[in-house]
N, C-alpha and C positions, 0 to 999 in steps of 0.2 A: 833170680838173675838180676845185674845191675841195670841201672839203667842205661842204654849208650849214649857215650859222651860225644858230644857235637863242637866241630868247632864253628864258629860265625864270625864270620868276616863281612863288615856293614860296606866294603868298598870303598866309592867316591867317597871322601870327607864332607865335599860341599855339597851333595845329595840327598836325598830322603832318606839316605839306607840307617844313618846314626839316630838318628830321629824313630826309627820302624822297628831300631834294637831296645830302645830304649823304651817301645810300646810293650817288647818281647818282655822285656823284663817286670813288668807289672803286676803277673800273676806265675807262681808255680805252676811247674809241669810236671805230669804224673806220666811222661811217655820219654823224658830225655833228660838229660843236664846237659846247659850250652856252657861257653865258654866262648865270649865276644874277643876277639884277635884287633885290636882299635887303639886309635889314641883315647887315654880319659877324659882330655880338656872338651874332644871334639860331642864324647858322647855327654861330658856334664851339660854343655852349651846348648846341647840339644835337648838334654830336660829339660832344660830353663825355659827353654821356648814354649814345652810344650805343658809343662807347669805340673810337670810329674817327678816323685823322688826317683832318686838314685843312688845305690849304694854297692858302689861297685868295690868287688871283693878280691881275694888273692887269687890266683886259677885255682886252685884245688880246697879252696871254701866252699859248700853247697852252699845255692841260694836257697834262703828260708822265706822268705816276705816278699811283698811288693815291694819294684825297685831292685832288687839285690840280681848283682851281674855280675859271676866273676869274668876276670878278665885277664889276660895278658896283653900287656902294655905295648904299641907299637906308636911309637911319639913322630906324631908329624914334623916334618922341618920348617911349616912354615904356620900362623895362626890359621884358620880357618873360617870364613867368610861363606856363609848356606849361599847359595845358587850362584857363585863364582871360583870353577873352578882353580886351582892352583899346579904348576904343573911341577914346582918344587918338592910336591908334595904326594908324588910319584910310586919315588921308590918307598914309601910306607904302605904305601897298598899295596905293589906289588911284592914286597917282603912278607905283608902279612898274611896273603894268598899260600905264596910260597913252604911258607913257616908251619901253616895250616897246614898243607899237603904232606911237607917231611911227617909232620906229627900225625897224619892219618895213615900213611905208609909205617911207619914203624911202630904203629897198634895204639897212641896213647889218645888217641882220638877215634869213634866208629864209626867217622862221615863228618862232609862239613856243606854249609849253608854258606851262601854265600850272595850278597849283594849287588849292586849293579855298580858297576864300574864306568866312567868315562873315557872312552879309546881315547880321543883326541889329547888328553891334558895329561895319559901317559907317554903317547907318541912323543907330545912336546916335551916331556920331560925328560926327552933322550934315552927310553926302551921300547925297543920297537914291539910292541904287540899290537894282536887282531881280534882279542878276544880271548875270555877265563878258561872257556872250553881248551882251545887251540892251546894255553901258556900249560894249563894241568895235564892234558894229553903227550906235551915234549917232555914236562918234569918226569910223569911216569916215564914215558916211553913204551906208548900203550894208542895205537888207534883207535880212538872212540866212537861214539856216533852220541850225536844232539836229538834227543827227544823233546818235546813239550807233552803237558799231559793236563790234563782239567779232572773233571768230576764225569765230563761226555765221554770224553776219546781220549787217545794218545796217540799222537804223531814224531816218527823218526824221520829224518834227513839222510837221504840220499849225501845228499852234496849243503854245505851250509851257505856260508858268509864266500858266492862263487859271483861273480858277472855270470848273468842269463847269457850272453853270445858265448859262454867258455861249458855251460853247462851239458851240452849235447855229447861234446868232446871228451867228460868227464867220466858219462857213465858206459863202466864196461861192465864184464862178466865179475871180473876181480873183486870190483868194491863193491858191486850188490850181493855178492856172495858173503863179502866180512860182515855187509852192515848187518844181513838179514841175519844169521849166523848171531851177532853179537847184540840184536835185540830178542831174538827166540831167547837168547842163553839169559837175560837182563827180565824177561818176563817169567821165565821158570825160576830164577833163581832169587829175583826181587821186588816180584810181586806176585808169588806162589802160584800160576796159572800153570798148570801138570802139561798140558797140551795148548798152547797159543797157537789161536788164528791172526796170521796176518794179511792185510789187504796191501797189496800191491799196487801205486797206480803207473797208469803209460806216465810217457813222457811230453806225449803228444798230444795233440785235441784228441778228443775222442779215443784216443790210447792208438793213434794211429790210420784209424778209419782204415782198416786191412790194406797197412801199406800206401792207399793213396794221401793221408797227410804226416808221411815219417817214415822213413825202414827200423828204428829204433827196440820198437817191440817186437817187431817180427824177428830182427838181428840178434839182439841182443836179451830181451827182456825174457821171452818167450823160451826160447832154451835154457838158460840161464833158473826162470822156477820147473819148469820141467825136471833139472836135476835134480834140484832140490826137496819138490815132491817126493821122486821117487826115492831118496835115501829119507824121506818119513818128516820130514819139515812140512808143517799146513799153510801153506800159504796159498793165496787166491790173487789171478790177475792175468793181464795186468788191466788194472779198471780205469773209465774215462773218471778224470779230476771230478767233474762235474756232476755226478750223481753217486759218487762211491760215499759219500759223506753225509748220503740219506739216512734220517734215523732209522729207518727200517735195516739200510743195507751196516750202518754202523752196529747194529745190535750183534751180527753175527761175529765181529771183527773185535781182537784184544787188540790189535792197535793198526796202522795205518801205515805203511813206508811213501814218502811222499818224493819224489825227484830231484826236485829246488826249494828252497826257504819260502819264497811266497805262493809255491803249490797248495802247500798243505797250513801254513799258518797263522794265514788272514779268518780260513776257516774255523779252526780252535778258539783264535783268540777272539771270534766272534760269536762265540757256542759259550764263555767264560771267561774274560780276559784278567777276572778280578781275582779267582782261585787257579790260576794256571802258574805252571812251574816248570821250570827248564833243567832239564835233567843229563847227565852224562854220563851213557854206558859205558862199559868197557875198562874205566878205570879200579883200579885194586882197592878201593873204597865209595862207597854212595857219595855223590855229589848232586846237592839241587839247590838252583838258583832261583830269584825270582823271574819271573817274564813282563818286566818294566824296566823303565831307562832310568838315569838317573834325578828326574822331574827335576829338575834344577828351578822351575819357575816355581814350584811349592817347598821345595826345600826352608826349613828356619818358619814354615807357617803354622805347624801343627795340624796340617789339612789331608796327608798324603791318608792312602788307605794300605794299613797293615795285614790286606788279607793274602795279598800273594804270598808275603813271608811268613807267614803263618801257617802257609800252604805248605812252603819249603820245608821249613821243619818237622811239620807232622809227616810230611810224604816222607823224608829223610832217617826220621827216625823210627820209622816200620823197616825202611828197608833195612836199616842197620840192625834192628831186634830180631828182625828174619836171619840176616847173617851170623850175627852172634847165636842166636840157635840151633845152627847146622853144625 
């Protein structure tokens, strides 16, 4: 079987991510072919920096050697300057995101990698986005759910990128049914677990303290896996935040459903922040991100560490080898 083909899209230009591609391309991979989605000026400039070759190729030339990247060309509008971002320089990223995804949607790609982008210097550059997750989820046309995952645990999102005062309002029966639904189906299907356990947590201190801090889990939560149990779904809960993340209680658990973004992910990323990876069920191909911002202050130093995205592509391309095998 071939190997699947990846596309990688390094994001921000004035970020680490050209720099973290160009770490990528150093050595052969015996579990994937990439195929960087980038400007070439941004990733030569970035070798330069970091005083590594580079010999970036046509898209459909295999890389043989260190250095060797093929690429398809996405040219900035404006030069590019590491840890200043440019907001001219906008619609190259978000083209090359986009261009990635047609290409994983109609097969000539098996998943794509993809970098940290900076919200702010797209905003300004006159396209409103909130986020890779949110802009790949409209293009499908596919409600997703935001995983992180490490080497410990994996954690899904309830709700992501929400204000805490809108959070409560947010979760009903509906969406904990999708997410939980569309992470069971994301662990059987891309990461071979025959039967996943999932931990549930409240929403509340204590998952509610029986009603006296929340009606939440009693209203809502609590019915809501009750069905789900009994149509043959394993899930467990709903558990206080505070001790479901025990390694004892983590060992019994294939992943974690957490409420809101800082329930569950100060935990993870303090359990591995360096091998963790942001992942996106639900779409019609493997998507994983790193789980780091754009370091704009290390960007152009040759300091940043290429272990998240390292992470992304071997997570990415299992899941993609799993796919392609069915």
């Amino acid at each position: 079987m071939a190997l699947p083909r990846l596309a990688l899209v390094p994001g921000e230009p004035a970020g680490v991510g050209p720099e973290l591609c160009v770490r990528l391309a150093q050595r052969p991979r015996s579990d994937c072919a990439l195929v960087a989605f980038a400007d070439p000026a941004t990733l030569r400039a970035a070798a330069d920096a970091l005083g590594l070759p580079l010999n970036l190729l046509h898209e459909d030339e295999p890389a043989r050697g260190a250095g060797d990247l093929p690429l398809r060309m996405f040219p900035n509008d404006n030069a590019v300057a590491f840890g200043h971002p440019d907001p001219r320089n906008a619609g190259a990223v978000i083209g090359a995101l986009l261009d990635a995804a047609d290409g994983c949607i109609r097969g000539d790609f098996a998943g794509m990698v993809t970098g940290p982008v900076h919200k702010a210097a797209i905003n300004e550059g006159g396209i409103p986005y909130t986020g890779t997750t949110e802009l790949l989820a409209g293009h499908a046309g596919r409600e997703v759910v935001m995983m992180l995952a490490n080497e410990v645990m994996r954690v899904a999102l309830a709700t992501t990128h929400l204000p805490l005062r809108r959070v409560a309002d947010a979760i009903d029966a509906d969406l904990l049914r999708r997410v939980l639904r569309t992470t069971e189906a994301a662990l059987r299907e891309d990461f071979g677990i025959a039967e996943p356990v999932i931990a549930v947590l409240g929403l509340n201190p204590h998952a509610g303290e029986a009603g006296h801090l929340g009606h939440e889990e009693i209203d809502t939560i609590v019915p809501l896996l009750a069905e789900l149990h009994s149509g043959g779904m394993r899930v467990v809960g709903p558990l206080p935040a505070d001790t479901a993340f025990l390694p004892q209680k983590l060992a019994g658990f294939d992943a974690v459903l957490a409420m809101y973004h800082d329930q569950g992910l100060p935990v993870l990323k303090y359990s591995g922040f360096e091998r963790a990876v942001n992942l996106t069920l639900g779409l019609p191909y493997p998507r994983v991100a790193v789980d780091h911002g754009t370091a704009l202050d290390l960007a152009g130093r040759g300091v940043a560490d290429p272990s998240s995205l390292e992470a992304a592509v071997a997570t990415c391309a299992r899941m993609a080898a799993r796919r392609q095998a069915r």
